[in-house]
Backbone as numpy.savetxt, mean C-alpha at the origin, in Angstrom:
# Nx Ny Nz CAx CAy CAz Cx Cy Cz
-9.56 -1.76 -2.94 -10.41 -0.57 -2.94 -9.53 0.67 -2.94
-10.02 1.68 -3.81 -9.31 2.78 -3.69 -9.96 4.11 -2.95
-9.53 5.20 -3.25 -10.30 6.13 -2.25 -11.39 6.15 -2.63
-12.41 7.32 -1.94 -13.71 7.46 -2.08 -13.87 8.22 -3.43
-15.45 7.65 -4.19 -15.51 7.95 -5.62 -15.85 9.79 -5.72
-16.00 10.03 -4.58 -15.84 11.51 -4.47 -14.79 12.26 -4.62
-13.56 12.03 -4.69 -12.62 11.85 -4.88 -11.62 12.56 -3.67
-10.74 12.58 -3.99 -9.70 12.90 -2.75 -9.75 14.43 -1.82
-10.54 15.20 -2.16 -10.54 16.82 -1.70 -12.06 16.37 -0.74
-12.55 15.22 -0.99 -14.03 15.28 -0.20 -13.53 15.52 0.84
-14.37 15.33 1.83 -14.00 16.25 3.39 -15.44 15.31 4.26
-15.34 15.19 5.59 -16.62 15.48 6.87 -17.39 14.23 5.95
-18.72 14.62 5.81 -19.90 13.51 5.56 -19.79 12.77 4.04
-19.49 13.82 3.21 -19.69 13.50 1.76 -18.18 12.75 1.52
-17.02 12.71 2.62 -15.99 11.52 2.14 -16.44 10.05 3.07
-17.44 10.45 4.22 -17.58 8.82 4.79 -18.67 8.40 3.89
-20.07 9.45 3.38 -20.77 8.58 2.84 -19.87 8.28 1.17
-19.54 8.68 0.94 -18.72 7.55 -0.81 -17.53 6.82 -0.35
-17.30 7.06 1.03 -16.44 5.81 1.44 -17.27 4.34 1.65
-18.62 4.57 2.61 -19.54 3.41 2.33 -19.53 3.30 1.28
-19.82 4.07 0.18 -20.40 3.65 -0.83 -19.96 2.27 -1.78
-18.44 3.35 -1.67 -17.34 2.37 -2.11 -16.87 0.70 -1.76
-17.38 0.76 0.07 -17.15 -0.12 0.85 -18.15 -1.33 0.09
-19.36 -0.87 -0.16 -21.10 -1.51 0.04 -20.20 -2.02 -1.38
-20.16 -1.18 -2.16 -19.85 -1.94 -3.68 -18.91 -2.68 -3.60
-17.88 -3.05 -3.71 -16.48 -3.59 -3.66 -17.05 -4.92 -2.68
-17.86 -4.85 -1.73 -18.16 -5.93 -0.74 -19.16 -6.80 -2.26
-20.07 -5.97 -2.40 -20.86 -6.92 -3.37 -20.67 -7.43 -4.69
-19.29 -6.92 -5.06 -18.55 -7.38 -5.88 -18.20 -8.74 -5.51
-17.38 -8.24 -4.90 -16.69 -9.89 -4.20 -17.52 -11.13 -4.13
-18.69 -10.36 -2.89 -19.72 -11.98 -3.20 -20.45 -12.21 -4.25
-20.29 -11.37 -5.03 -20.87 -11.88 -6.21 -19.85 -12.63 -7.21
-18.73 -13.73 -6.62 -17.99 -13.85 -7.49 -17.12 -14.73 -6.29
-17.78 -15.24 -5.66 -17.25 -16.48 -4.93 -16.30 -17.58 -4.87
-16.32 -18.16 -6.08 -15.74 -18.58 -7.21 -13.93 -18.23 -6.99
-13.90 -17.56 -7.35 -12.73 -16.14 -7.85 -12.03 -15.40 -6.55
-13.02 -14.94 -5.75 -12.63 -13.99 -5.14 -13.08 -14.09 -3.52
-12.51 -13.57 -2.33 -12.94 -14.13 -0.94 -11.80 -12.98 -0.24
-13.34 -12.38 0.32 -12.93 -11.32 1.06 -12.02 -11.42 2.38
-11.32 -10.85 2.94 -10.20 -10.86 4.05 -9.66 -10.12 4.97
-9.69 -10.27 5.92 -9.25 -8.82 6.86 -8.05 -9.07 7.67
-7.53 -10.22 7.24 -6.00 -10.65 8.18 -5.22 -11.68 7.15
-4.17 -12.05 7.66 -3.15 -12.89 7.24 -3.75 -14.69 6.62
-4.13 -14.36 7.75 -4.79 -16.36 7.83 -6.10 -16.29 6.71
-7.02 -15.54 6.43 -7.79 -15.30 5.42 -7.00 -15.54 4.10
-6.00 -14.44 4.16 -5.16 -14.50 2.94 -4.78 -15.85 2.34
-4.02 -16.80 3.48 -3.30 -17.64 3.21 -4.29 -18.84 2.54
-5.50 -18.83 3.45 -7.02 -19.93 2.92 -7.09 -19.70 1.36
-7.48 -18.42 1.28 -8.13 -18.02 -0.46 -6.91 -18.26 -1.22
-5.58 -17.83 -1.24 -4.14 -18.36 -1.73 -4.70 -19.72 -2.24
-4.57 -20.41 -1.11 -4.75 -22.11 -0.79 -5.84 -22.73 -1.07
-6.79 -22.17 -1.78 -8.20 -21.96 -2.42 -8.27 -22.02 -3.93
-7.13 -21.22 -4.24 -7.23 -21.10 -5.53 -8.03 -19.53 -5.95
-7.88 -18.69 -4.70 -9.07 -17.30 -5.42 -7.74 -16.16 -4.82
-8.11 -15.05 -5.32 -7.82 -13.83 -5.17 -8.42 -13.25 -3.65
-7.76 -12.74 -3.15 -7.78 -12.25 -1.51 -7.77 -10.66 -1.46
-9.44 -9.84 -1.76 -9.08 -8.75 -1.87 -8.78 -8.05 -0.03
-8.41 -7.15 0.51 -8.27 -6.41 1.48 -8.35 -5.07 1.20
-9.64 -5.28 1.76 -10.28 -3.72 1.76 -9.13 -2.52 2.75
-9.42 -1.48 1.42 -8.08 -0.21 1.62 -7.36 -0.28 0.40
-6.37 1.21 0.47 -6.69 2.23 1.80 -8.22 3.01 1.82
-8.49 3.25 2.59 -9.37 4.37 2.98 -8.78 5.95 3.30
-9.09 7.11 2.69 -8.60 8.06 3.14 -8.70 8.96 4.47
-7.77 9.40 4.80 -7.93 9.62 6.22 -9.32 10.97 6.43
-8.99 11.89 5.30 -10.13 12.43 4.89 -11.45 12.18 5.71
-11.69 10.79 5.43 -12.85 10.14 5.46 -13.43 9.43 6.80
-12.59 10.13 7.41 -12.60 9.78 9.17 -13.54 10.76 9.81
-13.44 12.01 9.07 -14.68 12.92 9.53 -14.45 12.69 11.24
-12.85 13.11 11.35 -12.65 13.74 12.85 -12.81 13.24 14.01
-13.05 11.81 13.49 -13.82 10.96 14.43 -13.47 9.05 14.85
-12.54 9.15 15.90 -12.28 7.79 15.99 -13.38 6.54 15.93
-14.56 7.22 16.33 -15.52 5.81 16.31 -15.67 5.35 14.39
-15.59 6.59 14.17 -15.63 6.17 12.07 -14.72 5.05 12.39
-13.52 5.50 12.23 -12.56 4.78 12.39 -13.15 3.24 12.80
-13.24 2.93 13.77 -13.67 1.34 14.22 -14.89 1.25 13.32
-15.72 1.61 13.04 -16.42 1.69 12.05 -16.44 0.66 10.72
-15.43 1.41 10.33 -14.74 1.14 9.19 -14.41 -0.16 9.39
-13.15 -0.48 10.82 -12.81 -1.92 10.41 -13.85 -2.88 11.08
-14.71 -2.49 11.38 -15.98 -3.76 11.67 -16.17 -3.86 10.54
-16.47 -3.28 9.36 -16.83 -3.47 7.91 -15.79 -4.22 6.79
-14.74 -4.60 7.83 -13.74 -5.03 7.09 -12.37 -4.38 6.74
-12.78 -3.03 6.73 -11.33 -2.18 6.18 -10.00 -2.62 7.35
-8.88 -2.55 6.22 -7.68 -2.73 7.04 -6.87 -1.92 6.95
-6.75 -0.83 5.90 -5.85 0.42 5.51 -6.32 1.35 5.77
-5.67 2.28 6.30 -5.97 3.87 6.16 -4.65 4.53 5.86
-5.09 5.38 4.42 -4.07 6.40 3.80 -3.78 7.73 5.06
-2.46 8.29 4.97 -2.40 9.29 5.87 -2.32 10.53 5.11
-3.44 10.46 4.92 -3.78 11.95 3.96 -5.20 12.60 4.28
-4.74 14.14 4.49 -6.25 14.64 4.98 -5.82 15.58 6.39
-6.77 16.66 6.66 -6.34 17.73 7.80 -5.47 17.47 8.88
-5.27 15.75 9.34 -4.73 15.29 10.62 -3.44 14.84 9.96
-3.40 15.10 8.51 -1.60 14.31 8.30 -0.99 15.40 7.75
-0.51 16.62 8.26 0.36 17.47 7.55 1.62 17.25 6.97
1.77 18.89 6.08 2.99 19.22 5.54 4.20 18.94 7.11
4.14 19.03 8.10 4.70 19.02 9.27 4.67 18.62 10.29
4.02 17.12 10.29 3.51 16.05 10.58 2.33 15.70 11.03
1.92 15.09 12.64 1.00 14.81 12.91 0.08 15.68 13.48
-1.31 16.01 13.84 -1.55 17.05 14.60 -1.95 15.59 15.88
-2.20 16.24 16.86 -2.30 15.64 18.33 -4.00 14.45 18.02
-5.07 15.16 17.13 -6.10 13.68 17.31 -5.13 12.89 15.88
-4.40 13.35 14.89 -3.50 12.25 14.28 -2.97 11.44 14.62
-1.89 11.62 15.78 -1.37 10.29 16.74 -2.43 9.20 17.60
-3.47 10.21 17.87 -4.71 9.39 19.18 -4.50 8.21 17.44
-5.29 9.05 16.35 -5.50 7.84 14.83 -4.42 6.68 14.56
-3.17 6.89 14.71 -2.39 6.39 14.21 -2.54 5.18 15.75
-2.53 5.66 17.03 -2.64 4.55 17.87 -3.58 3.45 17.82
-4.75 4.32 17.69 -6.32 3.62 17.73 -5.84 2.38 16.45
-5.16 2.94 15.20 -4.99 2.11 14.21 -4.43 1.16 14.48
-3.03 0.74 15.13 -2.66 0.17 15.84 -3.15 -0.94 16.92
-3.71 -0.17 17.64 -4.86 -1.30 18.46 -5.93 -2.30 17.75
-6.21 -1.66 16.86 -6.95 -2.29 15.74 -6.98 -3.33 14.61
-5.31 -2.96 14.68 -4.84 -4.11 13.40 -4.85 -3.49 11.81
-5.30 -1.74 11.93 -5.43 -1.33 10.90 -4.48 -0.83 9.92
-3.86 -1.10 9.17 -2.52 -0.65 8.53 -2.51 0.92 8.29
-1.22 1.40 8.97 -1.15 2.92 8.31 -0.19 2.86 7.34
-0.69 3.32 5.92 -0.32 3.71 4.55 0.11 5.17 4.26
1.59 5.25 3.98 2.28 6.09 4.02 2.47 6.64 2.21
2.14 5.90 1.42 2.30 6.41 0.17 1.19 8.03 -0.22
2.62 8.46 -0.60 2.00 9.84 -1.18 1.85 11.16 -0.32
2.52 10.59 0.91 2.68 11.39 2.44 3.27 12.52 2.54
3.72 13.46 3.24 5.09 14.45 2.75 5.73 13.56 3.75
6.87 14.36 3.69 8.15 13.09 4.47 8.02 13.76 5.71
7.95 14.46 6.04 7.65 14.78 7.69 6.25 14.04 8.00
5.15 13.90 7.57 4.18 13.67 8.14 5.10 11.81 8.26
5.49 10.73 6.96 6.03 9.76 7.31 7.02 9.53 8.60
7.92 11.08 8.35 8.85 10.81 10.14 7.92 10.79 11.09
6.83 11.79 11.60 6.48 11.86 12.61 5.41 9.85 13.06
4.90 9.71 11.66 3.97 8.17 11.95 5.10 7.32 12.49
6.13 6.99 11.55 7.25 5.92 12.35 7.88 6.20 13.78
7.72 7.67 14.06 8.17 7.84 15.26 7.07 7.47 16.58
5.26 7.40 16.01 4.21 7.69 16.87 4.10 5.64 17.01
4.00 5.17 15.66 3.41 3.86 15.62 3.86 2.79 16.35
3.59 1.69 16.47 3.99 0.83 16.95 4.22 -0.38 16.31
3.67 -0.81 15.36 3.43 -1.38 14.63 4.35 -1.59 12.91
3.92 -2.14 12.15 5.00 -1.72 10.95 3.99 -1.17 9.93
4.21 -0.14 8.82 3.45 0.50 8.50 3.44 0.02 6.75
3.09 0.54 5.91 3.05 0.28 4.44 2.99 1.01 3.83
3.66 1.11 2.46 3.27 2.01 1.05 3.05 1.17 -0.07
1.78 1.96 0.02 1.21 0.54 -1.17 1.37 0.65 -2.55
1.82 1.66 -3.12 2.02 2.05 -4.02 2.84 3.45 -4.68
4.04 2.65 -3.79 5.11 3.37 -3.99 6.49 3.05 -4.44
7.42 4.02 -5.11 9.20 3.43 -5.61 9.93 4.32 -4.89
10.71 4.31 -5.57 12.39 5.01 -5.13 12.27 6.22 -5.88
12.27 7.70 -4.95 12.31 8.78 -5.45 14.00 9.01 -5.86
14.71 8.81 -5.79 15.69 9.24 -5.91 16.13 8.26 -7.06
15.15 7.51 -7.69 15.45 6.94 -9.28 14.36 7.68 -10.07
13.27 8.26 -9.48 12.37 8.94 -10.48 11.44 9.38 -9.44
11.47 10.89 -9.66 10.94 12.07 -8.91 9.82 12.20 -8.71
8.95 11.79 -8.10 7.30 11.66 -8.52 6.88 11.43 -6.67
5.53 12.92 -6.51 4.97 12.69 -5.32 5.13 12.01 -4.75
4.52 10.18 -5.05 3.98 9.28 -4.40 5.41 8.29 -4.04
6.80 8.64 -5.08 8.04 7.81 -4.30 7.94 8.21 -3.17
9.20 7.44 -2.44 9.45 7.70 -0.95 10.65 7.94 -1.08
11.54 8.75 -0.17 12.91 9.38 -0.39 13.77 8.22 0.39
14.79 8.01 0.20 15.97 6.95 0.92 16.09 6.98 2.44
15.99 8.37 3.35 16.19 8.45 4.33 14.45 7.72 4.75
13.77 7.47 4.52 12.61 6.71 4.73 12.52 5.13 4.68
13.17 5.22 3.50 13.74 3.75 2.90 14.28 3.08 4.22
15.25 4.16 4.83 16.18 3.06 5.51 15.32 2.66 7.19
14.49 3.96 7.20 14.03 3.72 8.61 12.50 2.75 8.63
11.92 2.11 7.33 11.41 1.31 6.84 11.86 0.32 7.80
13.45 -0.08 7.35 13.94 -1.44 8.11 13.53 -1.71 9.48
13.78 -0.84 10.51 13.68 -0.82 11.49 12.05 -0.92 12.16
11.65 -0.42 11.12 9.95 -0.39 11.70 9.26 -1.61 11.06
10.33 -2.77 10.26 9.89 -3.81 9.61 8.42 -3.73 8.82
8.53 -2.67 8.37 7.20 -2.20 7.36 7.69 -2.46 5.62
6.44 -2.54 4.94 6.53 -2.78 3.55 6.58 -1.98 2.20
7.51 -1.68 1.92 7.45 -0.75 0.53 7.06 -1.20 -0.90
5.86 -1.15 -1.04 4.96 -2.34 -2.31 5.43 -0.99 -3.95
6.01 -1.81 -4.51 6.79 -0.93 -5.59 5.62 -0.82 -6.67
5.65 0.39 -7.14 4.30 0.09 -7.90 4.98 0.20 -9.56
3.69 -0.29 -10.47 4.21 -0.29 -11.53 3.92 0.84 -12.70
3.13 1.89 -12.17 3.20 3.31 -12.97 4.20 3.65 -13.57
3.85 4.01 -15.24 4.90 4.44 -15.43 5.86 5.84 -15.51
5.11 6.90 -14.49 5.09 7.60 -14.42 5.73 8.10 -13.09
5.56 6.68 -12.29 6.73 6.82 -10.76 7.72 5.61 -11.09
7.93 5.09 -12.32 9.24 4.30 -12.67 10.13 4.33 -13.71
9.81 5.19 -14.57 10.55 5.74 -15.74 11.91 6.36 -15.56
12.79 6.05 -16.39 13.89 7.26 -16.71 13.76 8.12 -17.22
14.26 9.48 -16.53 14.10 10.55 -17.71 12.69 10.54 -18.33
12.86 10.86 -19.73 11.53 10.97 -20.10 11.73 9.48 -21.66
12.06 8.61 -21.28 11.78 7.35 -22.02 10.55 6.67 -21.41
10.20 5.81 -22.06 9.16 4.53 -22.20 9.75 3.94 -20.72
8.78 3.85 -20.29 9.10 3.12 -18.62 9.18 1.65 -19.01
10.24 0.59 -18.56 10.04 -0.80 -19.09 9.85 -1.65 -17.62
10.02 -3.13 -17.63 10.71 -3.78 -16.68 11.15 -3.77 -15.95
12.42 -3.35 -16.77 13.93 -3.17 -16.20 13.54 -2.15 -15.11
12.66 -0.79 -15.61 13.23 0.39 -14.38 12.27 -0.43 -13.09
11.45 -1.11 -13.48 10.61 -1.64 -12.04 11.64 -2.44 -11.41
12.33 -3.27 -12.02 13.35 -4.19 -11.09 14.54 -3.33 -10.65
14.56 -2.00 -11.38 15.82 -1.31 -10.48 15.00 -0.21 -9.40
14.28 -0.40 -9.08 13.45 0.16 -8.31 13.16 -0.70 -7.08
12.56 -1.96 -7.02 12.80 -3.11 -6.46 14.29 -3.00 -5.86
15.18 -3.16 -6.73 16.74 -3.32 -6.02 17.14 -2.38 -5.02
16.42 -1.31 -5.61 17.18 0.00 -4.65 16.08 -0.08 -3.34
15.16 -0.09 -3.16 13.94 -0.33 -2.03 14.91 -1.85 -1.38
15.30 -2.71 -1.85 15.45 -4.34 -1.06 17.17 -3.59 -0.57
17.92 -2.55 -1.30 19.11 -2.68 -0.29 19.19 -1.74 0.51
17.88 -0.03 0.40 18.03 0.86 1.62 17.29 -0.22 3.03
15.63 -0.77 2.59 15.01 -1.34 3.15 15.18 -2.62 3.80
15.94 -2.98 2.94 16.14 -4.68 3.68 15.06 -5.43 2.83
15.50 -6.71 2.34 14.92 -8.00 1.66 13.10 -8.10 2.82
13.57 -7.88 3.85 11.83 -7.85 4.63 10.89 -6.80 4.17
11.68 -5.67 3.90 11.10 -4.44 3.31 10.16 -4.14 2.36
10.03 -5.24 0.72 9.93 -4.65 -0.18 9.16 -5.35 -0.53
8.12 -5.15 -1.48 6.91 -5.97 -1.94 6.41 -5.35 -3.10
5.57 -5.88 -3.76 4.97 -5.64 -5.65 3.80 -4.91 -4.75
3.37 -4.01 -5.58 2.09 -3.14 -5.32 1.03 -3.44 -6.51
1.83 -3.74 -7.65 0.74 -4.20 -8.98 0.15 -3.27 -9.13
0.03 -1.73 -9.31 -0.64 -1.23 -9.58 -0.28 -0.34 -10.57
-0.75 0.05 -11.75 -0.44 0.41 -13.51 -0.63 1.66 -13.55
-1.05 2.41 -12.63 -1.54 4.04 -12.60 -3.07 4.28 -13.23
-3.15 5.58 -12.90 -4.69 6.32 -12.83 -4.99 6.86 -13.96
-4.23 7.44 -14.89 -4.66 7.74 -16.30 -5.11 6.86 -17.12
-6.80 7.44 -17.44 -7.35 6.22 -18.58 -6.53 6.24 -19.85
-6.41 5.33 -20.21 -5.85 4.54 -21.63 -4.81 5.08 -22.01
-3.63 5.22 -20.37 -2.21 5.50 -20.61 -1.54 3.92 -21.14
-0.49 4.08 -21.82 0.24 3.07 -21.79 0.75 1.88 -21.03
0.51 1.35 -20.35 1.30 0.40 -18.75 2.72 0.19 -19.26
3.55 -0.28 -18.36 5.11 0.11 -17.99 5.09 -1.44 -19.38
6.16 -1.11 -20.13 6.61 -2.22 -20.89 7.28 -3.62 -20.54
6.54 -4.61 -20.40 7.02 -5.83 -20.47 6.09 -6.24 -18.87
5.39 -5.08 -18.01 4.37 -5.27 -17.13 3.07 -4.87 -17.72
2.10 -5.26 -18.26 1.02 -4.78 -19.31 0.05 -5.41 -18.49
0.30 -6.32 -17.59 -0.71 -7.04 -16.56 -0.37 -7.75 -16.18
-1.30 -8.42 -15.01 -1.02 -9.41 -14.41 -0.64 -10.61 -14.94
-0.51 -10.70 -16.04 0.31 -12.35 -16.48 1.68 -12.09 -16.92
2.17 -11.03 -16.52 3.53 -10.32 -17.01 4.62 -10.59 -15.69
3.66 -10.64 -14.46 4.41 -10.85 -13.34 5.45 -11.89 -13.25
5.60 -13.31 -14.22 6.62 -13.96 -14.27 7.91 -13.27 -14.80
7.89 -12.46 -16.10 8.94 -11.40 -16.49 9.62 -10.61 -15.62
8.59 -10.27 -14.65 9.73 -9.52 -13.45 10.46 -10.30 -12.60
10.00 -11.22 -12.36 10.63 -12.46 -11.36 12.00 -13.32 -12.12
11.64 -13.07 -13.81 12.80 -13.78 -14.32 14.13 -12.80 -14.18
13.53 -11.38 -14.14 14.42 -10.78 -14.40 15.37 -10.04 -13.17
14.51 -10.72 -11.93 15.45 -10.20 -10.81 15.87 -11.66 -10.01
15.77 -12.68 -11.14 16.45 -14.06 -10.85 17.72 -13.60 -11.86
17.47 -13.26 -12.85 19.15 -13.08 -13.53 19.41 -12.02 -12.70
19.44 -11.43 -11.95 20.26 -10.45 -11.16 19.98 -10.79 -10.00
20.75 -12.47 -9.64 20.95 -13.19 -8.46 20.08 -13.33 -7.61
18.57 -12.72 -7.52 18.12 -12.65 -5.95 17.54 -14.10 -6.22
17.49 -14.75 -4.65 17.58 -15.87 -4.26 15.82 -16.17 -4.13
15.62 -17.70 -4.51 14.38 -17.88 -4.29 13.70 -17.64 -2.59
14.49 -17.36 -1.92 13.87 -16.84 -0.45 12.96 -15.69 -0.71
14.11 -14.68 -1.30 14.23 -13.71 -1.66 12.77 -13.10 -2.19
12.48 -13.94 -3.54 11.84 -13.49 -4.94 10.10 -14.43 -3.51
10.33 -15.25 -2.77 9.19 -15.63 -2.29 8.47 -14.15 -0.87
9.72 -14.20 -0.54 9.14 -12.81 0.65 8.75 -11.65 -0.37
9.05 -11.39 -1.79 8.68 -10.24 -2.34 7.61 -10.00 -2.94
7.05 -11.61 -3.28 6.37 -11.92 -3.77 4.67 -12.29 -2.98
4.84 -12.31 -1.77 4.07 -12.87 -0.74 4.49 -12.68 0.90
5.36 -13.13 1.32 6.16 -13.39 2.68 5.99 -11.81 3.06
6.71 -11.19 2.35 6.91 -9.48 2.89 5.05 -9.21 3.54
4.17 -9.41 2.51 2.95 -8.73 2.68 2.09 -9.32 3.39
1.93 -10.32 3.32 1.33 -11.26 4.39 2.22 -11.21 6.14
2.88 -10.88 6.21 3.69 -10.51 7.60 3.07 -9.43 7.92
3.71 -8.76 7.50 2.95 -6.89 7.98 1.45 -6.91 7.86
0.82 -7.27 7.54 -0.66 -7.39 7.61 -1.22 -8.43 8.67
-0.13 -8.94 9.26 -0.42 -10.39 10.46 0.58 -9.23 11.74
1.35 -8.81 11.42 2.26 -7.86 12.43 1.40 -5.79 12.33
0.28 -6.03 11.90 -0.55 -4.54 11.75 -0.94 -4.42 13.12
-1.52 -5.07 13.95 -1.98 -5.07 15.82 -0.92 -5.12 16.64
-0.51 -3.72 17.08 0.60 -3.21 17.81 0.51 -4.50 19.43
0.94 -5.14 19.67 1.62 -5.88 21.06 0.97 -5.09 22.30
C-alpha cells in the first residue's frame, strides 16, 4: 500500500479518511484473490504465504500526515493491520522530531509498527535512530552519494543503519539509480546494492522492487519487472557475493526487521 489517494499534502481528516480508504481497498483486494495473495502483519505470516506458494502483502507505509495528531489513530491503524508508518508530515521536520513525534516513534515501537525513513530530511532520520528502539526501514531507497535524488539516503546514515540493525530496501527507479543523465540499467542497481551492503553491513540491505511513480516512464534496464529479479542476483553473484549473502538480501534482511519492529 502506498500513501493516501489524496495524496501526500492531505492533512487532519481528509488524510485518515483516504487512508481507510486505501486500507478498505487493498484489504479487499487481497481477499479477493486468496489463491495468490494472503494478507500479513508479522514475520511468521510472511514465512506461511512464502511456504504457501502466495505473495505476502504488508500493509504500509502509511503517512504520518495521516495520524491526524493523534496516537489512538495510530493503534487504529495497526488493529487494521498496518505495519509501516512513513516519517513525513508536521511531527517529522526539516530539524527533527517535535516532542508528540518521539511519544509516535515510541508508541510505534511498542506496537511492532515499522518506522520508514525513506524520503526523510537527514536530521529528522538522526533524531528517529537516536529516539527508537527498535530497527527502522527505507523502503524505497539508494545511495545518494551515487545519484542525488530526495528519497536516497546519505552515507553518514548508511553507516548508523548498522548499528540500529535496520533495512535499506534499494529501490529500482530510475530516477534514484541512474548515472549522470544515461539510461539507468542493472548494473547501477547492483552498484547501489554494493555501496548500501559495505556502509550498512550485509544485515543492512534489501530489494524494495519498486519501478517509480511516473506513468509510462521507462523501468531501469534489464529490471522491467518482477521476472527480471534473477538478472540482478546473477549479477551480484559474478561480483562474488555469497549465497548467504544474495539469501539475507533477498528475504533474511526483511523478514528480521519486521519480526525485530516490537522494541524489547
Amino acid at each position: 500500500m502506498r500513501e493516501p489517494a489524496a495524496g501526500p499534502d492531505a492533512t487532519g481528516d481528509s488524510a485518515v479518511s483516504a487512508t481507510l480508504d486505501r486500507i478498505d481497498a487493498v484489504s479487499t483486494l487481497i481477499a479477493s484473490c486468496p489463491e495468490v495473495l494472503r494478507l500479513v502483519t508479522g514475520a511468521d505470516g510472511m514465512a506461511e504465504a512464502r511456504d504457501s506458494g502466495r505473495i505476502a502483502p504488508l500493509l504500509g507505509p502509511v503517512a504520518g500526515a495521516a495520524l491526524a495528531d493523534s496516537l489512538g489513530t495510530l493503534r487504529a491503524y495497526h488493529a487494521l493491520g498496518v505495519r509501516s508508518i512513513t516519517v513525513a508530515g508536521a511531527h517529522w521536520t526539516a530539524t527533527g522530531l517535535t516532542p508528540f513525534g518521539e511519544s509516535v516513534i515510541r508508541e510505534m515501537n511498542r506496537l511492532g509498527v515499522l518506522v520508514d525513513l525513506s524520503g526523510a530530511a537527514e536530521e529528522t532520520m538522526d533524531r528517529v535512530l537516536a529516539v527508537t528502539r527498535a530497527p527502522v526501514i527505507l523502503s524505497r531507497s539508494a545511495a545518494r552519494v551515487l545519484t542525488d535524488h530526495p528519497d536516497n539516503v546519505c552515507d553518514d546514515i548508511l553507516r548508523r543503519l548498522r548499528a540500529n540493525r535496520g533495512v535499506c530496501m534499494v529501490s529500482f527507479a530510475p530516477d534514484q539509480v541512474r548515472h549522470d543523465d544515461q539510461s539507468a540499467s542493472l548494473r547501477d542497481v547492483a552498484d547501489h546494492v554494493e555501496h548500501v551492503r559495505a556502509l550498512a553491513g550485509p544485515e543492512s540491505v534489501g530489494l524494495a522492487g519498486s519501478y517509480g511513480t511516473a506513468v509510462d516512464a521507462p523501468h531501469t534496464i534489464g529490471l522491467e519487472d518482477a521476472s527480471c529479479y534473477p538478472n540482478l542476483i546473477a549479477e551480484l553473484l559474478h561480483r562474488d557475493w555469497s549465497e548467504v549473502d544474495i539469501a539475507a538480501l533477498t528475504w533474511g534482511n526483511a523478514a528480521r526487521v519486521v519480526r525485530e519492529a516490537k522494541a524489547p
